[in-house]
C-alpha positions, -999 to 999 in steps of 0.1 A, spaced: 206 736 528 175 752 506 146 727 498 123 731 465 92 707 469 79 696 437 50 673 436 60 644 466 93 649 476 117 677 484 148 681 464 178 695 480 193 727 462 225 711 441 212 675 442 209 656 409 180 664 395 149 629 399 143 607 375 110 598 362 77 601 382 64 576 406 37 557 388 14 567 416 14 602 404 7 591 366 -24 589 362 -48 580 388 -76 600 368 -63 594 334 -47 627 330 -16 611 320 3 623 350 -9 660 348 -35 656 381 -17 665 410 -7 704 411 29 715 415 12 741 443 46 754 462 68 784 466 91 776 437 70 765 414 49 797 418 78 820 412 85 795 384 49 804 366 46 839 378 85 842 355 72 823 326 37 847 325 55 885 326 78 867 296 55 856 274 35 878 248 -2 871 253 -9 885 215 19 860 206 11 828 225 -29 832 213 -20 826 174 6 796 182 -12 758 185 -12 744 215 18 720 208 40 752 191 31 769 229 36 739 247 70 740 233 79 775 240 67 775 276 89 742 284 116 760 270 107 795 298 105 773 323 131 754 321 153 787 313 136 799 351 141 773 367 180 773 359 185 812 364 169 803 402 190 772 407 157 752 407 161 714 399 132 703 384 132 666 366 115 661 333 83 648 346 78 681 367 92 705 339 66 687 314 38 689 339 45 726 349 48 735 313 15 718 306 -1 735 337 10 770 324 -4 763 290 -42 754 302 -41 785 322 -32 808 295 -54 796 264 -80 772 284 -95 767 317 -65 758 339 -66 722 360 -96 715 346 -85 717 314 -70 677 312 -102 669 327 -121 682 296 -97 662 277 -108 628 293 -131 610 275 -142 589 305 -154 618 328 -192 625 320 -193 654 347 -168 680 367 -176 691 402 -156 722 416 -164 726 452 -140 750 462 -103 752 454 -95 720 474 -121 695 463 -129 688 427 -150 651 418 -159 636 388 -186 614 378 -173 579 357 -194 553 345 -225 572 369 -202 573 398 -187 599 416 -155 597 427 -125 623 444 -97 633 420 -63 642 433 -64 680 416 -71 715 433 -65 747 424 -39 771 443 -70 789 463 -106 803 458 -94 831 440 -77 808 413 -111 789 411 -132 824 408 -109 835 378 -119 801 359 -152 810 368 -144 845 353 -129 833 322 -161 806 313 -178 839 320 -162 865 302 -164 843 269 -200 841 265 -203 879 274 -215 872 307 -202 880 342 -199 864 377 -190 889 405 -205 895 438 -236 916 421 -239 884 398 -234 853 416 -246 828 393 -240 815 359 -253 794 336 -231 792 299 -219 769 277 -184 763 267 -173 758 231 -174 722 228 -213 724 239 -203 714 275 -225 731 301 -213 751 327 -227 760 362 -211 784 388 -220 798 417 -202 820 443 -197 840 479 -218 853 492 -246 828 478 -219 802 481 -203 793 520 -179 768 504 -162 796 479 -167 790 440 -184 761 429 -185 754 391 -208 723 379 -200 712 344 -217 684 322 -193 676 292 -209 673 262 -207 639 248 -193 633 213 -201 599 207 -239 597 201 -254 569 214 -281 546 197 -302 524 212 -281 493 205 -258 511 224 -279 513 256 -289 473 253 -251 466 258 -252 489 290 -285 473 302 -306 507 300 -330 487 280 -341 454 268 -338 443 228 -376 447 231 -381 474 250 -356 490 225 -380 478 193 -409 495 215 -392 530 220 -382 527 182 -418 521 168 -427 549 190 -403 578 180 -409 562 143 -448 564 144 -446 602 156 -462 599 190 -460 625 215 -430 613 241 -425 630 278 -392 612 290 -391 623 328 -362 613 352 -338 625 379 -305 648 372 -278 628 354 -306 599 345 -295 603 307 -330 619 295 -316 637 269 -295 609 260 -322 588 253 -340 614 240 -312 620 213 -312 581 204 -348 582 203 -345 610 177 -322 591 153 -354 572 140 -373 603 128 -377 606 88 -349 627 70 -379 641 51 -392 659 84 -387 697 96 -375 694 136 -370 724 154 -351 725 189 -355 743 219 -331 745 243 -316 762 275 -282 750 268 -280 729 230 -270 697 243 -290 680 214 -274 662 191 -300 650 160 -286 636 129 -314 645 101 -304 673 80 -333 694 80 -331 705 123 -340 744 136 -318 745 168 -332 777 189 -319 784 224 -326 808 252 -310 841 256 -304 855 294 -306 888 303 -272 915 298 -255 932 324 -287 960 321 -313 931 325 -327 934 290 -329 911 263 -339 878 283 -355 853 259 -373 821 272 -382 789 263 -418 800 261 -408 827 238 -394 802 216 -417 776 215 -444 802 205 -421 817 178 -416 778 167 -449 776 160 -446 802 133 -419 786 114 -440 752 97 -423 727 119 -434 688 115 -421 681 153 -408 703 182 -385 692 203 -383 706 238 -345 702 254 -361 699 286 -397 716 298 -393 739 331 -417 763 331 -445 784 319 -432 772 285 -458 739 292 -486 752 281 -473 762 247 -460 727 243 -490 712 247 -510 734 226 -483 725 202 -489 688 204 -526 687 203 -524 714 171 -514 687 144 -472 689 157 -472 651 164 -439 632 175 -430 662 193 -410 653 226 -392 670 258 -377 657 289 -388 672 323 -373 665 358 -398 641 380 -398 612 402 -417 587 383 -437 588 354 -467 599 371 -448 627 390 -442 639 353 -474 643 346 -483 664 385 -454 686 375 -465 695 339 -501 703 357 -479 724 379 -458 746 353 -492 748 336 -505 772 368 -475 786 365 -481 803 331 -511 820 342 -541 805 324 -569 805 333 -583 771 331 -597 747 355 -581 716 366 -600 694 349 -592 718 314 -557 717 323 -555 682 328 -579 673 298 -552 690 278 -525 664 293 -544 637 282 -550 644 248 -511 659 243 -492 636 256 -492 596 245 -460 578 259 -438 589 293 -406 571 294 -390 569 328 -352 564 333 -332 561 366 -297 561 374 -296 530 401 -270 525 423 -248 503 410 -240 539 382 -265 520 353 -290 541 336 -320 523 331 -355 527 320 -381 517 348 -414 530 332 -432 531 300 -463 544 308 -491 556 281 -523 578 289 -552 560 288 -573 589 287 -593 611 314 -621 596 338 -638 626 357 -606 643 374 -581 617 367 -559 608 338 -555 574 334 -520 557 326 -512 520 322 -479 506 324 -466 493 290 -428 483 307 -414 485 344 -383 470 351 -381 448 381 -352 446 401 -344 409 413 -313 409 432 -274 421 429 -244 403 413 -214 399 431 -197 426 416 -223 445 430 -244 453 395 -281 452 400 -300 424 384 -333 423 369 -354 422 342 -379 446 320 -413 431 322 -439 443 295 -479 444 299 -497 430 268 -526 446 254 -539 472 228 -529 507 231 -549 537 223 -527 549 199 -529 515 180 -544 531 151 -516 553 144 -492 521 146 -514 506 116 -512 541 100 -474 536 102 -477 498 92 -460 489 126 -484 479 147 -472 442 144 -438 447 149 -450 467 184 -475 440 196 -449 411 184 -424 431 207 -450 435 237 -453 396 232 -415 385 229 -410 403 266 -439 390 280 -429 353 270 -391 364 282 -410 374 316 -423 340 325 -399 319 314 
């Protein structure tokens, strides 16, 4: 007697067909039962059928739901022309599985769909993780084999005019929805195609939203708020996945409507509300190797088009320099994230990309520059128990012989762990004048920051 194994369990040729799914295959990522690939024999023949049958030029002008519809139909027409029993949970899924592969991205397309996963991570066909609520976790789906994987990768490519082969390796696009996409592959890759994708998030967040989550205290909120409001120069510097741009995009929701904001990014991920916004973002090079634009290119052109605040996606490179020139040439409350270690390390690195563009200044010049550009770094972590959090506010002070001084306007201080295994502490604030006080009058906030700075120190000792 012939077997056809669909999903968990073999069904023998002329046996009833099954009845519904086990609840253990229904959802253990929230994919509504779609996670766990019908990967056999049968089912293969079953796709490979329903593929040579259907027009592509007809199934790219139907909806989804219209060609969801169809290819049920085709496969369930297959399966009966090969005496294949398949139940209505397989059937479904199958169906389902066939339509991502033809108008989207294949398995990863119920991932995309799921609002709960903040990141996808292909490594290889057989191992595919997601990040939820800052955790990473293993899912249950894989593709057939590498080659399946490398045709995703194709496909991402292919739609931004790009391509990923053996002479091209590497990738870096965007998908439709603003999601960003990494891939890299053999021979630069020894575990076959790996794709890296950060979904782009369609709820903005504000900063009310990240008290709730604990990424910042009601007065460390008020703080960050008087800052992006009073237009001073903001470096928010952090680790991969630490939500910089996040909180750059909630700090961004408190600049005036009446203000000109131009954008520069490598991949737009920015999401600012005011009506009046310039989005610019870097070209790579064609197939030839001609027609790379850069951030730096960009931020120099910026400069040219009367903006009242530049905002850097996220500062890399030789592209530094410009920025700073930018902020100490009358462009104040311009801000950019930048990958570092502490707030500090933030500052070492922008020194470093400095070098990088090939000025020639000394280190005291360089760092000079620094000190006058920048007035507020804003460090966020993601901890261990998958919270965000800010753990530095740190302002330059100024610059004493080689050294830029900062001081510490709010650390957070980690006190112990719950028993659900969530950190616990508590954002202490330093009291005292800032050098940038006078720009708070100017604003006619300086009160509501000091009372702020006050309200968290009293909430400190008690």
């Amino acid at each position: 007697m012939t077997t056809f194994n669909f999903g968990k369990k073999a069904i023998p040729d002329g046996a009833p067909a099954a009845g519904p799914a086990p609840a253990d295959m229904a959802g253990e990522d929230g994919l509504a039962g779609m996670t766990k690939p019908l990967a056999t024999s049968a089912t293969d023949l079953i796709r490979d059928q329903v593929l040579v049958r259907i027009e592509p030029s007809v199934a790219v002008r139907l909806s989804r739901q219209d060609l969801m519809v169809r290819v049920d139909d085709m496969v369930a027409a297959v399966a009966n022309e090969h005496r294949l029993l398949l139940n209505q949970y397989e059937q479904h899924a199958l169906a389902a599985s066939i339509v991502d592969e033809m108008i989207g991205l294949g398995p990863l397309e119920p991932l995309l769909r799921d609002a709960t996963v903040a990141d996808i991570l292909i490594n290889g066909a057989r191992m595919v993780y997601v990040e939820r609520q800052g955790k990473l976790e293993l899912t249950r789906l894989q593709f057939r084999n590498n080659a399946h994987v490398l045709h995703v990768a194709q496909r991402v490519a292919s739609s931004v005019g790009r391509r990923v082969d053996e002479s091209s390796p590497m990738l870096d696009a965007r998908l439709a929805d603003g999601s960003r996409v990494n891939v890299i592959i053999s021979p630069l890759s020894l575990k076959g195609p790996c794709i890296s994708i950060r979904k782009f998030s369609k709820t903005m967040m504000d900063l009310s939203s990240f008290i709730r989550a604990g990424t910042v205290s009601a007065e460390l909120a008020r703080v960050l708020e008087i800052i992006a409001r009073c237009r001073l120069n903001v470096l928010i510097s952090g680790g991969t996945g630490s939500g910089k741009t996040t909180l750059l995009n909630a700090m961004s929701g408190f600049i005036s409507v009446n203000e000109r904001i131009i954008t520069i990014e490598d991949a737009a991920e920015l999401q600012l509300q005011q009506p009046h916004v310039i989005q610019l973002e870097t070209r790579p090079a064609n197939i030839e190797g001609h027609g790379e634009v850069i951030q730096r290119d960009l931020v120099r052109n910026s400069l040219r088009m009367r903006p009242d605040r530049i905002i850097v996606g996220e500062v890399r490179g030789p592209e530094a320099f410009d920025m700073l020139q930018a902020m100490n040439t009358g462009h104040n409350g311009s801000m950019s994230t930048i990958h570092a270690n502490s707030a500090r390390d933030a500052l070492a690195r922008i020194e470093n990309m400095i070098l990088m563009a090939n000025v020639n200044l000394p280190t005291r010049a360089i760092r000079g520059q620094i000190a006058s550009a920048i007035d507020v770094v804003v460090h966020t972590e993601r901890m261990r128990d998958g919270v965000r959090r800010v753990t530095e506010v740190m302002e330059i002070a100024g610059l004493e012989g080689d050294v830029i001084l900062m001081g510490t306007r709010f650390s957070y201080a980690y006190l112990g762990e719950h028993p659900d295994g969530s950190l616990r502490g508590r954002f202490e604030a330093t009291p005292g004048h800032p050098r940038y006080l006078s720009r708070l009058e100017y604003f006619g906030l300086a009160n509501a920051f000091m009372e702020a700075l006050t309200a968290a120190t009293d909430k400190g000792k008690a």
